[in-house]
C-alpha positions in Angstrom: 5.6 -2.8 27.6 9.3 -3.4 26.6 10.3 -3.9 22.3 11.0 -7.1 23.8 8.0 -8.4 26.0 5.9 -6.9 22.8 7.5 -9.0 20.8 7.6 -11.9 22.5 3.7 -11.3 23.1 3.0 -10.9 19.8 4.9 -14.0 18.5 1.6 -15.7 18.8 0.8 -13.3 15.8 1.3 -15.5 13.0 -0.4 -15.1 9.9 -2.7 -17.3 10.6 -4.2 -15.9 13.2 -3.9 -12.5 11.9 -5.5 -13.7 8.9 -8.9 -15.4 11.3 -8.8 -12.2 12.8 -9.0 -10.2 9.6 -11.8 -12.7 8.5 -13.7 -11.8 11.6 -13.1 -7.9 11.1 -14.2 -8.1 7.3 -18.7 -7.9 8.2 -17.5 -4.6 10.7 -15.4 -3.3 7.7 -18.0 -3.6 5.4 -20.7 -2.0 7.9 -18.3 0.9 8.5 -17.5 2.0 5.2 -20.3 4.3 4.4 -19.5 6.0 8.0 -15.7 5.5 6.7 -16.7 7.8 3.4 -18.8 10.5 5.2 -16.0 11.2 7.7 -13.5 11.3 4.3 -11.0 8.5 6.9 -10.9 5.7 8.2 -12.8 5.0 11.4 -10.5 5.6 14.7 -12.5 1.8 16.2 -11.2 0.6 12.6 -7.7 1.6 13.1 -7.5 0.5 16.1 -9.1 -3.0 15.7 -6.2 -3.6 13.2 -3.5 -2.1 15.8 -5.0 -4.4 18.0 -4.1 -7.4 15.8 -1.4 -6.6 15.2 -1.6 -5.6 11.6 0.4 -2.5 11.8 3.7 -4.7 12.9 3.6 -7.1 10.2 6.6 -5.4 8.8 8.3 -4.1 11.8 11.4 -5.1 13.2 11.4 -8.0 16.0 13.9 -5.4 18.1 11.4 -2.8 17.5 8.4 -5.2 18.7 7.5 -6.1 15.2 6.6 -9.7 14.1 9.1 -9.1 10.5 6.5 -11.4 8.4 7.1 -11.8 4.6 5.6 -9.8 2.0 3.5 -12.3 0.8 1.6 -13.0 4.0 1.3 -8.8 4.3 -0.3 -8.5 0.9 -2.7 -11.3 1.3 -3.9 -9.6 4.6 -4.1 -6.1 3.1 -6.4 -8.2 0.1 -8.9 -9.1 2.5 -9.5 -5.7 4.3 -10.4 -4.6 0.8 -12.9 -7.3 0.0 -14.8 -5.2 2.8 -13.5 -1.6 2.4 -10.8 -0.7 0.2 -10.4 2.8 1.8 -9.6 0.9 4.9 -6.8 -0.7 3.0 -5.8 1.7 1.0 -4.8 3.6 4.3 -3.8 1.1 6.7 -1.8 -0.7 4.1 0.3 2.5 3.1 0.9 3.3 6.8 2.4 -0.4 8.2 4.3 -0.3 5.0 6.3 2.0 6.2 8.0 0.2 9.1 9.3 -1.4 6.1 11.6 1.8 5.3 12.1 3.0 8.8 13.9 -0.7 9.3 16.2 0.2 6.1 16.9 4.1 7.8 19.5 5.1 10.3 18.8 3.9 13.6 18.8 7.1 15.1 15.3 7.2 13.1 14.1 4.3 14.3 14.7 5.2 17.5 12.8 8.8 17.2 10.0 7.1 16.1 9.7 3.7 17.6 11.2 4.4 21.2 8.2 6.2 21.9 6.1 3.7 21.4 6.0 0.7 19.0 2.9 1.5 18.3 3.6 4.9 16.6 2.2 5.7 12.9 3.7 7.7 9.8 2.4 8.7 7.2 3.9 9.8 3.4 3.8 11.3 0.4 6.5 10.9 -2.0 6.0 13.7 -4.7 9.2 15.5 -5.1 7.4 18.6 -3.9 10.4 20.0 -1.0 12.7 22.7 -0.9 15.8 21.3 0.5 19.0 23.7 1.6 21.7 21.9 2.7 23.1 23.1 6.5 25.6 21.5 9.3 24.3 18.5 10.1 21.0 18.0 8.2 18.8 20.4 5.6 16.4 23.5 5.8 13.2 21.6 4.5 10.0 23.3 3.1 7.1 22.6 1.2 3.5 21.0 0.3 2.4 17.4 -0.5 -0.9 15.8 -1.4 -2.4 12.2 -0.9 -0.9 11.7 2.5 -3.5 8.6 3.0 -4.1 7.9 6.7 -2.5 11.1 8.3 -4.9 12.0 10.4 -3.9 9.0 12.2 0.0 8.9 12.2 2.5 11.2 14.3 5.8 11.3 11.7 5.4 11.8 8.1 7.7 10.6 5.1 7.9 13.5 2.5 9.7 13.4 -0.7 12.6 16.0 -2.5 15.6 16.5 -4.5 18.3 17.1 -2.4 20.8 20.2 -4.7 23.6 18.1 -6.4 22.9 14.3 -5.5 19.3 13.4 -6.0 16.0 12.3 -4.8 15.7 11.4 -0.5 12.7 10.9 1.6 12.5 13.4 4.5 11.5 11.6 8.0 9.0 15.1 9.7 7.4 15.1 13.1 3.7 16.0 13.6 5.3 19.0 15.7 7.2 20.2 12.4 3.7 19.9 9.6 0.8 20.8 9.2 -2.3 18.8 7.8 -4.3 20.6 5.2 -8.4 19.3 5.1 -8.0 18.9 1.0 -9.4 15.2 0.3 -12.7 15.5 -1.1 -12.6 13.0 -3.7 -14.3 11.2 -6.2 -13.4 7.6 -4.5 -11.3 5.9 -1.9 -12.8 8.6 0.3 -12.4 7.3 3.6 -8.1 7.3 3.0 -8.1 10.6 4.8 -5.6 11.6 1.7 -4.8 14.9 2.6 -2.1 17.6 2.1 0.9 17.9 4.4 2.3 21.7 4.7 6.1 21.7 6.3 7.7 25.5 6.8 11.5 25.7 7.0 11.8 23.0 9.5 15.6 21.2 10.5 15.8 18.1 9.3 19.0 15.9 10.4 20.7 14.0 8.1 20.0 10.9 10.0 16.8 11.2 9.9 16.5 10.8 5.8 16.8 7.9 3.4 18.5 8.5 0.2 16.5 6.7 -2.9 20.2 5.5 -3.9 20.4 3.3 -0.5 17.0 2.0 -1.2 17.6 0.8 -5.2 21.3 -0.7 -4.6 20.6 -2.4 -1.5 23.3 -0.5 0.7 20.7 0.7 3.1 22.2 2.4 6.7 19.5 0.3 8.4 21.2 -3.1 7.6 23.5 -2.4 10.2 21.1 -3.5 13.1 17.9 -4.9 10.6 19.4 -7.5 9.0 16.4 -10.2 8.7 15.9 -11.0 4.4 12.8 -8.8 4.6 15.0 -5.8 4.8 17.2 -6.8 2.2 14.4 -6.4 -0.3 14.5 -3.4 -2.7 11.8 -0.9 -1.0 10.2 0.3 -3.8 9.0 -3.5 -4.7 7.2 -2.9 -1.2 5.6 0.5 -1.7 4.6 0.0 -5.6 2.7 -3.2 -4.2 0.7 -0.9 -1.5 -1.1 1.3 -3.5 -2.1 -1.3 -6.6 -2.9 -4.9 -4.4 -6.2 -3.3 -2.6 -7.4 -3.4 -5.8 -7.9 -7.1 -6.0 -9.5 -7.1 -3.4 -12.3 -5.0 -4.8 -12.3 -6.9 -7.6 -12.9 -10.1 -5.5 -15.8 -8.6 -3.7 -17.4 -7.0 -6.9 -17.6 -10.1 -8.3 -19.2 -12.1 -4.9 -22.0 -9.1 -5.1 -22.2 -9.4 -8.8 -23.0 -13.0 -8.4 -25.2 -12.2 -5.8 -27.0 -9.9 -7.8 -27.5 -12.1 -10.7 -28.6 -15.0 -8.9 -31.4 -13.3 -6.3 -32.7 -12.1 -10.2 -32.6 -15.8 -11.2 -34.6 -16.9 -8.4 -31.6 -18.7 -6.9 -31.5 -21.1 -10.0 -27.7 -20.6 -11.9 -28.9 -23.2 -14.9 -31.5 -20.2 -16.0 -28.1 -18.2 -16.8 -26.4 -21.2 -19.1 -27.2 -19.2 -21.9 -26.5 -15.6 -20.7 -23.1 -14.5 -22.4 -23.4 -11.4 -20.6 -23.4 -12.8 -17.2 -21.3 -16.1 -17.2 -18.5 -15.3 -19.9 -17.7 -11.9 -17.4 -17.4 -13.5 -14.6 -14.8 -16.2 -16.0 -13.2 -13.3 -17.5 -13.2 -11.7 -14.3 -12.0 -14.6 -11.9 -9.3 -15.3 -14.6 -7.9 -12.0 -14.5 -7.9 -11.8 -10.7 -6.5 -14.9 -10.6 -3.9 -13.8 -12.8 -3.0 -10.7 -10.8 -2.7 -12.1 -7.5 -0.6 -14.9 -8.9 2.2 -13.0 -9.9 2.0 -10.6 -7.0 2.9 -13.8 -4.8 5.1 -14.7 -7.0 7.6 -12.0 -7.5 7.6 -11.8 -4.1 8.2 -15.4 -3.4 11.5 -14.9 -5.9 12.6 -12.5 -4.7 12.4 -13.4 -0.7 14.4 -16.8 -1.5 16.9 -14.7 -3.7 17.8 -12.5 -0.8 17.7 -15.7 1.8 20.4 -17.4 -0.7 21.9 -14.1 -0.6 21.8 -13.2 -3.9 21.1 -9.8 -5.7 17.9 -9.7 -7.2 18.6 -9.3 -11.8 17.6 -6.1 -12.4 15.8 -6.7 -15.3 13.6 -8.9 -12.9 13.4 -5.6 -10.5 12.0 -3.8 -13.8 9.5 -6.2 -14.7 7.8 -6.3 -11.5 7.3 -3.0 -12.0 5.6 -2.9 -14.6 3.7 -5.7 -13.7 2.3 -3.9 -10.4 1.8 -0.7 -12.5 -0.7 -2.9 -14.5 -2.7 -4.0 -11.4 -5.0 -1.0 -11.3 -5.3 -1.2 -15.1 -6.2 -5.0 -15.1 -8.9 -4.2 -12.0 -10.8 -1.2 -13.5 -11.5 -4.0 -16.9 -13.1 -6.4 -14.4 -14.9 -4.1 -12.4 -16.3 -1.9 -15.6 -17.2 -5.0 -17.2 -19.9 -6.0 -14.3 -20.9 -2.6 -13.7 -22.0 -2.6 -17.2 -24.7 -5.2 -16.6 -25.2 -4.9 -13.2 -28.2 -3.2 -13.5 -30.1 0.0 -12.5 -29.3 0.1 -8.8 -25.9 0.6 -9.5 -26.1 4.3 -10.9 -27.5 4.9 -7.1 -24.7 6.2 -4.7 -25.3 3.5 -2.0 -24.3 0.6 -4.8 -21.2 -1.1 -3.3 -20.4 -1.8 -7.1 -20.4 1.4 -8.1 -18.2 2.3 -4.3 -15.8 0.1 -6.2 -16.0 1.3 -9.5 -15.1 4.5 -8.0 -12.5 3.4 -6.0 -10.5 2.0 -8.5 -10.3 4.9 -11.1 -9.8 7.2 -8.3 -6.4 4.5 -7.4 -5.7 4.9 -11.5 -4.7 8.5 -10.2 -1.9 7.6 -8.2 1.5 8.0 -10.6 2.8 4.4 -9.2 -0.2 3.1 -11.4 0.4 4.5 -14.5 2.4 2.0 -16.6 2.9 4.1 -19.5 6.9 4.8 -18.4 7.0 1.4 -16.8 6.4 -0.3 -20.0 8.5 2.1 -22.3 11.2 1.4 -19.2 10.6 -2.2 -19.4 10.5 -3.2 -22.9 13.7 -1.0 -23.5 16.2 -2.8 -20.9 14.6 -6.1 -22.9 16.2 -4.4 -25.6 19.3 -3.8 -23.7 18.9 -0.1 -23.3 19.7 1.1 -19.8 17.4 1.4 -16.7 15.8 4.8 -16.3 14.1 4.1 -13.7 15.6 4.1 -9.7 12.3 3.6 -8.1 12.0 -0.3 -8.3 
């Protein structure tokens, strides 16, 4: 099928339907995630009940067969895969994010990747971890990366390194140039197939890299033929949101089997828990603060998609809170789910607890650097002081 027929096919894709279709998807999600954790990655049906959706285009371009759907409408899809699985997620979420960078790259990449098939996956891992030496026309490229979520399931792979005398870039690698190392065995989100990515003195083109400069002032190459608002956004609001929104999503679903919990104990009858601080005063607390956390997700987003439709630069002051806002996602998520696995009782110390999958999941997502909001907040609450960014990544 031609870019174009697929995309004139999948116009019908709106998020509506996507959305049903998710709904329908969540019971199989939830059946398949202890299969999902014992095989350490998502499902291949599970993959490719999403592909078949069209989940994986949400943030492709239209000329590439892509449906180019707002941010908003992406995240609140990714939020309901991890109400059933947040592993599934997890990885699915990081891997159609990407489209989202390939748009802002050279065509040339695009075209690599996306010629083949619109269809085609990549993976990433955006530790600095290469060693980059500058040739004609490209750059010698070497080196190994961890958490590459999803790779078993992607062809291309987006690694990360400081290129000698200019700064950081992301290196665009076919599954004919790396290797994938068998390294996740992990404490949670097991079934995101996080493993390492080994690349031995491979050519890279120059095309076929994105320089993190492009990406934070806007001036990306891909602009030139991508030029819908979506792609206009800065990409690291995009990838910062991938890794932290799943989370609410966990927290939504750990707090419809908390309540399940707690009411097959009360015989079905709530008014015997009036008086239970321990049970109703959580859960407020806990819808509150997921409440809270997906309301400013939509949000920023919702700023800053009309800021770049007026066509108007997005205050970089703005760009730094929202960074430190999604930093504090996985913070905010661990609070609510600790607090009900405290008083969830004694079947939730047993491995087959979905609570406890949750509570796992969510400290092992604490790990990830983009959810540490130590330097975000020091970043932050300095530039509200009028001290200068430090930070290129948002």
């Amino acid at each position: 099928m031609s870019a174009v027929a697929a995309s004139e096919s999948n116009a019908t894709n709106n998020f509506d339907t996507m959305m049903a279709a998710i709904k329908e998807l969540q019971p199989v999600f939830r059946e398949r995630a202890p299969q999902t954790r014992k095989e350490r990655k998502v499902p291949q049906a599970s993959i490719d009940a999403l592909q078949d959706i069209g989940f994986f285009l949400a943030l492709q371009p239209k000329r590439y067969g892509g449906l180019e759907m707002r941010p908003q409408e992406f995240f609140k899809m990714q939020i309901a895969i991890a109400e059933s699985c947040m592993s599934t997620a997890w990885a699915s979420g990081i891997i159609a994010v990407h489209a989202l960078q390939l748009a802002m790259m050279d065509d040339r990449a695009q075209q690599a990747v996306w010629n083949e098939s619109i269809h085609t996956r990549i993976s990433s891992s955006y530790a600095p971890m290469g060693k980059v030496t500058p040739v004609e026309g490209g750059f010698r490229f070497s080196g190994r990366w961890g958490w590459s979520s999803g790779s078993d399931h992607c062809t291309w792979v987006l690694l990360g390194a400081i290129v000698p005398g200019e700064g950081y870039r992301t290196f665009l690698i076919p599954k004919s140039d790396y290797e994938i190392v068998d390294t996740w065995h992990s404490m949670g989100l097991e079934g995101t197939g996080s493993n390492d990515i080994v690349v031995d003195d491979v050519f890279v083109p120059d095309y076929m890299t994105h320089k993190q400069s492009d990406g934070f002032a806007g001036t990306n190459p891909g602009l030139a033929v991508n030029d819908a608002p979506l792609y206009k956004l800065p990409w690291a609001q995009s990838f910062i949101r991938v890794v932290s929104t799943p989370a609410i999503g966990a927290c939504k679903a750990t707090v419809d089997l908390y309540k399940h919990a707690v009411l097959n104990k009360a015989s079905g009858d709530p008014t015997k828990l009036a008086g239970d601080t321990q049970v109703v005063e959580r859960i407020a607390a806990a819808e509150n603060t997921i409440d809270e956390m997906e309301a400013i997700l939509l949000r920023n987003f919702d700023t800053m998609m009309a800021q770049v439709e007026r066509g108007e630069e997005i205050p970089l002051q703005d760009r730094v809170r929202y960074r430190y806002q999604a930093s504090l996602v996985i913070t905010k998520s661990i609070q609510v789910i600790d607090s009900l696995f405290e008083v969830a009782g004694g079947h939730s110390v047993f491995n087959d607890s979905e609570i406890q999958q949750r509570f796992r999941d969510v400290h092992t997502a604490r790990a990830h650097v983009a959810n540490n909001p130590t330097s975000f907040a020091r970043n932050f609450g300095g530039v509200s002081l009028g001290m200068e960014n430090t930070d290129f990544f948002i």
